[in-house]
N, C-alpha and C positions, 0 to 999 in steps of 0.2 A: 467257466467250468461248472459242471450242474453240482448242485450242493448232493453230498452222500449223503445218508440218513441213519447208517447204525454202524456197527463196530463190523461187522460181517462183510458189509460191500468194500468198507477202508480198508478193510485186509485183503481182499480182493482186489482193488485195483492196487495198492501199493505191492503187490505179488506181480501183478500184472506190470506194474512200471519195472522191477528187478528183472524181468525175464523179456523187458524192452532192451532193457540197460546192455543184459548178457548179450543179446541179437542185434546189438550197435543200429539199433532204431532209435529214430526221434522220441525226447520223453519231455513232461514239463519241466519249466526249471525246477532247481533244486530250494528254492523258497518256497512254492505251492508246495512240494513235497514235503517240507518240512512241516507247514499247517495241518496236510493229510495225517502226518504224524505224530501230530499233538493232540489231534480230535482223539485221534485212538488210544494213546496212551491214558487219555480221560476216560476214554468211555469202557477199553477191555486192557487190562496192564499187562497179561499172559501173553495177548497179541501181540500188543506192541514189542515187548519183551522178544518175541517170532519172529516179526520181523526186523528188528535190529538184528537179529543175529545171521539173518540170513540176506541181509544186505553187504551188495559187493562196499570193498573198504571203498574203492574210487568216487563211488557215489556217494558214498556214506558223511565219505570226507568234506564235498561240498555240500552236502545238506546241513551235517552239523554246524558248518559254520552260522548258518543263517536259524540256529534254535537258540533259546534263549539260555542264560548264563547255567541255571538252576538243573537245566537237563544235562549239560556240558560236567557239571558236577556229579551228577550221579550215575552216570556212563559207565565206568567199573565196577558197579551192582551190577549190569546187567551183559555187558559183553566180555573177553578177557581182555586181558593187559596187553597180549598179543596182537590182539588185533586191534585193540587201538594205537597202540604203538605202530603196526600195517597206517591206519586210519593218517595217523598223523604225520608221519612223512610221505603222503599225498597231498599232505595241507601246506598252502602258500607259509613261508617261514611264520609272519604277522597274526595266522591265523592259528600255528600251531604252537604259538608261544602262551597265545592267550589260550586255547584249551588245555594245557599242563600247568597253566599258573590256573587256572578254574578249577582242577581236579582237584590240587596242590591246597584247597584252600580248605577242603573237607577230609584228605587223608594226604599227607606228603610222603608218605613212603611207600604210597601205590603210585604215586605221578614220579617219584625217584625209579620207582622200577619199572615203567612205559620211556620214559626217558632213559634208562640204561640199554633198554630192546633197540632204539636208533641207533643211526650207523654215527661214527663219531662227530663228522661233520654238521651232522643235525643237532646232535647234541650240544655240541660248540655252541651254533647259532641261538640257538631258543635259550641256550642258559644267557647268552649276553642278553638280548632282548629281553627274558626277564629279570634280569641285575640294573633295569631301568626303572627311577622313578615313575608311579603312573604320569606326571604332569611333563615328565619330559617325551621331547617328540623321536628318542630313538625308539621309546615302550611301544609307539606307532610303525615302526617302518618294518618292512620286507627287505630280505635278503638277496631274491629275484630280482636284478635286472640286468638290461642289454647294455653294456659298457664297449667302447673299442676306445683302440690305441689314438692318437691325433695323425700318428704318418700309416695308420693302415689304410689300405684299399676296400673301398665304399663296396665292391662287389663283392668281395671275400667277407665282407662283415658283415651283406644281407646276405651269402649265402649260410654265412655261424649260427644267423637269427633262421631261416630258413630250416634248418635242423636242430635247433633244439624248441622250439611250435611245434613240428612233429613229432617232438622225444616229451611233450610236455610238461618242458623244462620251465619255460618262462610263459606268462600268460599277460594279460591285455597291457602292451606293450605301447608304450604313445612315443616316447623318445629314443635317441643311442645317445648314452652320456660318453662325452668325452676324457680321457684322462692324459696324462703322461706317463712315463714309464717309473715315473713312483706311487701311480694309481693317484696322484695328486687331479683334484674335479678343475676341469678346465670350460668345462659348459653342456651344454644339452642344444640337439639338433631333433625337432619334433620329426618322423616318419615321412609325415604327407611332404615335406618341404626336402627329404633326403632323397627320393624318388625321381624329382627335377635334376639329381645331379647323376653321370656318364660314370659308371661301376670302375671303367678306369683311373676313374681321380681318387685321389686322396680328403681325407677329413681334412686334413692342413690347408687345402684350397676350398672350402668351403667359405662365403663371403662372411663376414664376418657381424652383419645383421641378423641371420639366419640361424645366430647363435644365441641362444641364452645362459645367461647365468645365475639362474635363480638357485638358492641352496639354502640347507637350515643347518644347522649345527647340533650336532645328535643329544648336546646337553639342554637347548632350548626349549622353554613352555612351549608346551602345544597349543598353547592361545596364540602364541606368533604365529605357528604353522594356517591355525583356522583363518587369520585375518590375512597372510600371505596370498593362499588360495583364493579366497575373497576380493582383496585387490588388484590382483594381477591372475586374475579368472584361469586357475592353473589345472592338467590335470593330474601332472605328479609333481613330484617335490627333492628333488633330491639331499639326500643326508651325505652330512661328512663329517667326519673325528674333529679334533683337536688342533691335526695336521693339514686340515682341507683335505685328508682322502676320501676319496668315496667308499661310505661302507652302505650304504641303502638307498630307497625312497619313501616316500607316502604318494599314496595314489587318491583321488579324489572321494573313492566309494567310501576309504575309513575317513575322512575332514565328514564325508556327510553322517556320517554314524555317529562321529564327535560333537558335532552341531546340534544332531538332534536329541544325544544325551545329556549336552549341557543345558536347551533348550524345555528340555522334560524334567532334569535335577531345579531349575531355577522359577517353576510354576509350578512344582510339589514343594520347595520352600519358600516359595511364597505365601504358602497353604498350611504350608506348618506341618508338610511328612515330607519322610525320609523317602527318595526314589527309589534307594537300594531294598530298603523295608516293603515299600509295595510289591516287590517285583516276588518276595516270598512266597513260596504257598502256604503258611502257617498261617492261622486267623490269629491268633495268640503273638506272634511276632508283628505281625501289622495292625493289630490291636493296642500292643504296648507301645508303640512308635505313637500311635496316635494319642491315646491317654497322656503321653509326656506332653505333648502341644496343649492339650486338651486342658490337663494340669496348669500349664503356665497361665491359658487364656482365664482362667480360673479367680486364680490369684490376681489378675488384672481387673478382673469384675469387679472383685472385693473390690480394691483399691476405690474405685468407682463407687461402688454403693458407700464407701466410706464417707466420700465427697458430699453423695447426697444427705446421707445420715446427720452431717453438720449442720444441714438447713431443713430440717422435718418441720421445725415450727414455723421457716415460711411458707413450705409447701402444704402444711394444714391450714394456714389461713388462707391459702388461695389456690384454689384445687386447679384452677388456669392453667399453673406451672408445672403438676402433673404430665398434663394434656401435653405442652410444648416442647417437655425436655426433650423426650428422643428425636427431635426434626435437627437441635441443636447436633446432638452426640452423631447423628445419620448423616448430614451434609460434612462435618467435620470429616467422620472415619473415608467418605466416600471421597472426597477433594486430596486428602492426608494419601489414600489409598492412589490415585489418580499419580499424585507426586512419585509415592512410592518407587510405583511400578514403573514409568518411565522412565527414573533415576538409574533404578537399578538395571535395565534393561541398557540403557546408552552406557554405563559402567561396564556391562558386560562385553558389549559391542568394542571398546576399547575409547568410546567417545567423550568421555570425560574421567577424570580421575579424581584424585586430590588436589592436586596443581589447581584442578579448574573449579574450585568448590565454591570461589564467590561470586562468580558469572553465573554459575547455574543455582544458585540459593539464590541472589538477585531474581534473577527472571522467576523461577516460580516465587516468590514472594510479591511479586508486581502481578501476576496471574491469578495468585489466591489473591491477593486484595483487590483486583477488579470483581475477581468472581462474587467477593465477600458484599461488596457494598452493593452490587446488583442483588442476590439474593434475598442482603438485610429490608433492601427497601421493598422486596415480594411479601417476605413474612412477615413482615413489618406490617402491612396495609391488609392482611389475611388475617392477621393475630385483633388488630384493631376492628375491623366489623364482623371477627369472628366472638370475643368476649366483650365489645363495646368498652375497651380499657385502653384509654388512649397512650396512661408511661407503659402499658406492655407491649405493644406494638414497639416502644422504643428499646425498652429490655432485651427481648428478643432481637432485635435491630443489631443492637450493638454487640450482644454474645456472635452473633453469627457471623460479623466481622472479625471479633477478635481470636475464635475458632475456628476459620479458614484459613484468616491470617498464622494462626499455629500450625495448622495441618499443613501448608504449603513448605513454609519453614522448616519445621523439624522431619516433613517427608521428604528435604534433600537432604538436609545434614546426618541424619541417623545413617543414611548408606555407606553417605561419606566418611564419619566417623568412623563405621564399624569395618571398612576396607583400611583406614589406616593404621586400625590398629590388627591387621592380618584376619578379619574375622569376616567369613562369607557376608555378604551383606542381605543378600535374601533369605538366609533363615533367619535370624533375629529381629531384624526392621518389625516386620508387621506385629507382630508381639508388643515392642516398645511405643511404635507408631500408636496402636489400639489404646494403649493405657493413659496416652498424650492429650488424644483428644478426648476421649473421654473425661478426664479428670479435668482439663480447661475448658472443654462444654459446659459440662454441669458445676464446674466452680465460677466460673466468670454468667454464665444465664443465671444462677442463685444466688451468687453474693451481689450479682447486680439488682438483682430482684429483693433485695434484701435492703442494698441502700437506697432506692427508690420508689420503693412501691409498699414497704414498711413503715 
């Protein structure tokens, strides 16, 4: 699509897509539209302001879903109660839970009165879904799906689904979950594979391979859910109570939204920000996010220049060690870092845990110490025809072993640690990790330098 260039033609064509919309004409999806509608809201707020108001709720409904959290909250500045409350019982249940707990977070007694506007039913539903922990997998699921009986008739049950597609009641449908007659989840029969069977049969005579029984339980992590999906290459999921009833699903599109916000949360604390904080428009709010990381790394310098400060009178007699130290502290944080991040990354993945902390401290300890004594013996041979100082080459030699060999080490244990003790492990590591090697760099290369070459 050709890029627009100012606030005039954005409002032109997004005028232009409403009155596609109204003449049931082809339009873009409702993603690009939502881009078109964030350029504008940037560039003229009156406009945008224009045209949210004069966007049909149908449309409005699948756009909003795909804008970000921060616009979803400030929605009732701009349009009324009414019509978002319109807006939101056109939204898939999953979708409208999460836009009244978004409202809900900046004024709750405007998201208490868009939610009294629904009709009861709606209301029902969206308050359960948000009575969910964010980490539990019902806070995920939709209310929307194709359920039949086990003794009903296949053709009576694509004629059910048949009418409510056209009443767009239920939308991208992959399975009919099966129940009994206490709604108790009996399995799921994918679409393409229900087609193959004669509308006169019954689901009871469906083979019994043809059936699955995949299902989560509406109180479980959502990490089950991700790694379920993952495993067993799923595209919905079905939810069940306490009872084994069916009360929902998760559909593939939210596991990849979950995926890629735990994937985006776990490389900004790796970083040392908050995802939630970036995602602000305040400079001052994601300024202060950052000064707190900022702050900490701070305090960990000290800590470091402390180290050095104990050996000033070696390092004035032999200005060498100047020169050397940061290769030390630089291989160390870089090796320590390497540990880190794969640690934490297979911990996330579900691939190691606690259980498994002395296999995987093992092995990267046998990898930082090959890495370590390969290195020692480059800088080693660099340091010696670079100052003509034959025990410096060996100083150096051996800090750079005993600095990798740390970085290896405590870049598995610090994750490990900090998940047993309930503590994310990607925001703290890198922090603790940075203060580790730096402090055994420059203590173990100057105290070595001190009894050897003093």
């Amino acid at each position: 699509m050709e890029e627009l260039r100012n606030a005039q033609e954005i409002k032109d064509f997004l005028l232009q897509i409403i009155n596609d919309h109204k003449n049931k004409e082809s339009i873009l999806h409702p993603f690009d539209i939502s881009k078109e509608l964030e350029a504008l809201r940037k560039l003229d707020e009156e406009s945008y302001k224009f045209i949210c108001k004069k966007m049909p709720s149908e449309l409005f409904a699948e756009i909003l879903c795909e804008m970000p959290t921060y616009i979803q909250e400030e929605i009732p500045s701009i349009i009324s109660d009414t019509k978002i409350a319109n807006i939101t019982s056109k939204m898939d249940s999953d979708d409208a839970s999460t836009l009244i707990y978004n409202i809900s977070q900046i004024d709750e007694e405007v998201a208490e009165n868009i939610l009294s506007k629904l009709d009861k039913e709606d209301q029902k539903i969206i308050e359960q879904l948000n009575s969910y922990e964010d980490y539990e997998a019902g806070s995920y699921m939709q209310s929307e799906l194709f359920y039949v009986s086990i003794d009903e008739n296949i053709g009576k049950a694509l004629k059910r689904l048949k009418k409510q597609k056209e009443e767009n009641i239920l939308d991208n449908i992959f399975h009919a979950y099966l129940i009994d007659n206490n709604r108790k989840f009996l399995g799921a029969i994918g679409l393409e594979e229900l087609i193959l069977y004669e509308h006169s049969q019954k689901f009871d005579e469906i083979a019994k391979d043809k059936i699955t029984e995949y299902s989560i339980n509406h109180k479980e992590d959502i990490s089950e859910v991700v790694e379920m999906f993952a495993h067993y290459n799923l595209s919905a999921l079905a939810v069940v109570d306490d009872e084994n009833r069916l009360i929902g699903r998760i559909t593939h599109d939210d596991i990849h939204d979950i995926i890629q916000q735990q994937d985006t949360k776990q490389l900004y604390s790796l970083a040392g920000v908050n995802d939630e904080a970036e995602q602000e428009e305040s400079l001052y709010l994601i300024g202060k996010n950052r000064a707190f990381w900022l702050g900490i790394n701070l305090i960990t310098a000290i800590l470091a220049s402390i180290v050095i400060g104990l050996f000033d009178a070696t390092i004035q007699s032999l200005v060498a060690l100047a020169v050397l130290m940061p290769i030390v502290a630089s291989m160390g944080g870089n090796a320590g870092t390497q540990t880190l991040t794969v640690t934490v990354r297979q911990m996330a993945l579900g691939e190691i845990s606690y259980t498994d902390a002395k296999k995987t401290i093992y092995k990267e300890v046998i990898i930082s110490l090959v890495n370590g004594f390969l290195f020692a013996l480059v800088i080693g041979i660099i340091a010696y025809f670079w100052f003509k100082i034959p025990l410096l080459g060996l100083v150096i030699a051996m800090s750079m072993i005993i600095n990798l060999l740390s970085a290896g080490f405590f870049g598995a244990v610090i994750p490990i640690i900090l998940e047993k003790f309930e503590i994310d492990p990607a925001i703290g590591s890198t922090v603790i990790l940075t203060t580790v090697t730096d402090v055994v760099g420059f203590f173990s290369f100057l105290g070595l330098a001190t009894l050897i070459l003093l």
